[in-house]
C-alpha positions as CSV (number, residue, x, y, z in Angstrom):
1,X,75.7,71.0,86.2
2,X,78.8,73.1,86.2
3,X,81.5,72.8,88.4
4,X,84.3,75.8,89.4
5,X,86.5,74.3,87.0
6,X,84.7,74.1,84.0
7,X,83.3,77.4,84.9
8,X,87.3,79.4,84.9
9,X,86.3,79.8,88.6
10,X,89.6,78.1,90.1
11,X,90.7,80.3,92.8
12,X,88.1,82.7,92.8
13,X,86.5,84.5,95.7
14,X,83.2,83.5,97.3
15,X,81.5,86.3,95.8
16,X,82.4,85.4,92.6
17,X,81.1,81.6,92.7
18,X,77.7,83.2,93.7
19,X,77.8,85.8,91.6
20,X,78.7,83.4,88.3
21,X,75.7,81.0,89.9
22,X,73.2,83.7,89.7
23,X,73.9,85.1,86.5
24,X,73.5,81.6,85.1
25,X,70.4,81.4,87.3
26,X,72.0,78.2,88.6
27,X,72.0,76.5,92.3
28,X,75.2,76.4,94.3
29,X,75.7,73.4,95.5
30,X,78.8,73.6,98.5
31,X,79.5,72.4,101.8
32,X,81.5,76.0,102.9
33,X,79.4,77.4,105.5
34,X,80.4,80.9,103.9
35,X,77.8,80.9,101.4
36,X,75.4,80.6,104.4
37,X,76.9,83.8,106.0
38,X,76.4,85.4,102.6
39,X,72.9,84.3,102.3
40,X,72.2,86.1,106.1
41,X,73.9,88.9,104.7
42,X,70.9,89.4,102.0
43,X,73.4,88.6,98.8
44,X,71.0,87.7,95.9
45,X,71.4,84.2,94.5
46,X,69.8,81.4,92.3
47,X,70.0,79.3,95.5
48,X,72.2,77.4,97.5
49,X,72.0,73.9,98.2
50,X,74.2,73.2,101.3
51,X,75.8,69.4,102.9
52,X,78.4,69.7,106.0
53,X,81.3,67.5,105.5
54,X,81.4,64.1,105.9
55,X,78.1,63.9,107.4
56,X,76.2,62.2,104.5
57,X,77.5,59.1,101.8
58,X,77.9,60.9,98.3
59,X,73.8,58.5,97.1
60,X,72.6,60.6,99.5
61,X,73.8,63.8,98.8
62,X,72.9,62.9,95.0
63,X,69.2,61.9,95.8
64,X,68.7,65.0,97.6
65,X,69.6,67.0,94.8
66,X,67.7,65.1,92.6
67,X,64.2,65.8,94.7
68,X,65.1,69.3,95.1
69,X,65.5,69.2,91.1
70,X,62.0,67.2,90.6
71,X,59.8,69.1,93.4
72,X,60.7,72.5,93.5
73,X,60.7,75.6,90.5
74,X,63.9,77.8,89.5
75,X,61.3,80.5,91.3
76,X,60.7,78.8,94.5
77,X,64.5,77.7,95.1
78,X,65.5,81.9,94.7
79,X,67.0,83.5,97.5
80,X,66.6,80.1,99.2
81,X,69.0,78.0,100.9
82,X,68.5,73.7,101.2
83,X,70.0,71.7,103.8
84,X,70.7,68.4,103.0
């Protein structure tokens, strides 16, 4: 995992958090409902794993990610978006 700090993303656009994500063929994990609008919009990604705020305890959110870790491929999770 990689968050926008370690990754010099600080600041950045939108665009650039999903553009860094796929490059590194990694999942964006976010609870900005722009990232949804992007993914409607057809923008290539890695995937996007998305939470509303303050609807779920932080266990949660965590075991979620872990089961979309342990039952779905890099291939199956591309161009998709998970609700959690």
């Amino acid at each position: 995992m990689t968050t926008a700090h370690e990754s010099g993303l600080l600041g950045a656009s939108d665009e650039d958090h999903l553009r860094f994500a796929s490059r590194e063929q990694r999942v964006l994990i976010t609870q900005d409902a722009d990232f949804l609008a992007m993914h409607q919009a057809g923008a290539v990604h890695a995937g996007i794993a998305y939470y509303e705020p303050g609807q779920r305890p932080l266990g949660d959110l965590l075991k979620h990610l872990c089961l979309i870790h342990d039952c779905m491929t890099e291939a199956e999770m591309q161009g998709r978006v998970e609700y959690m």
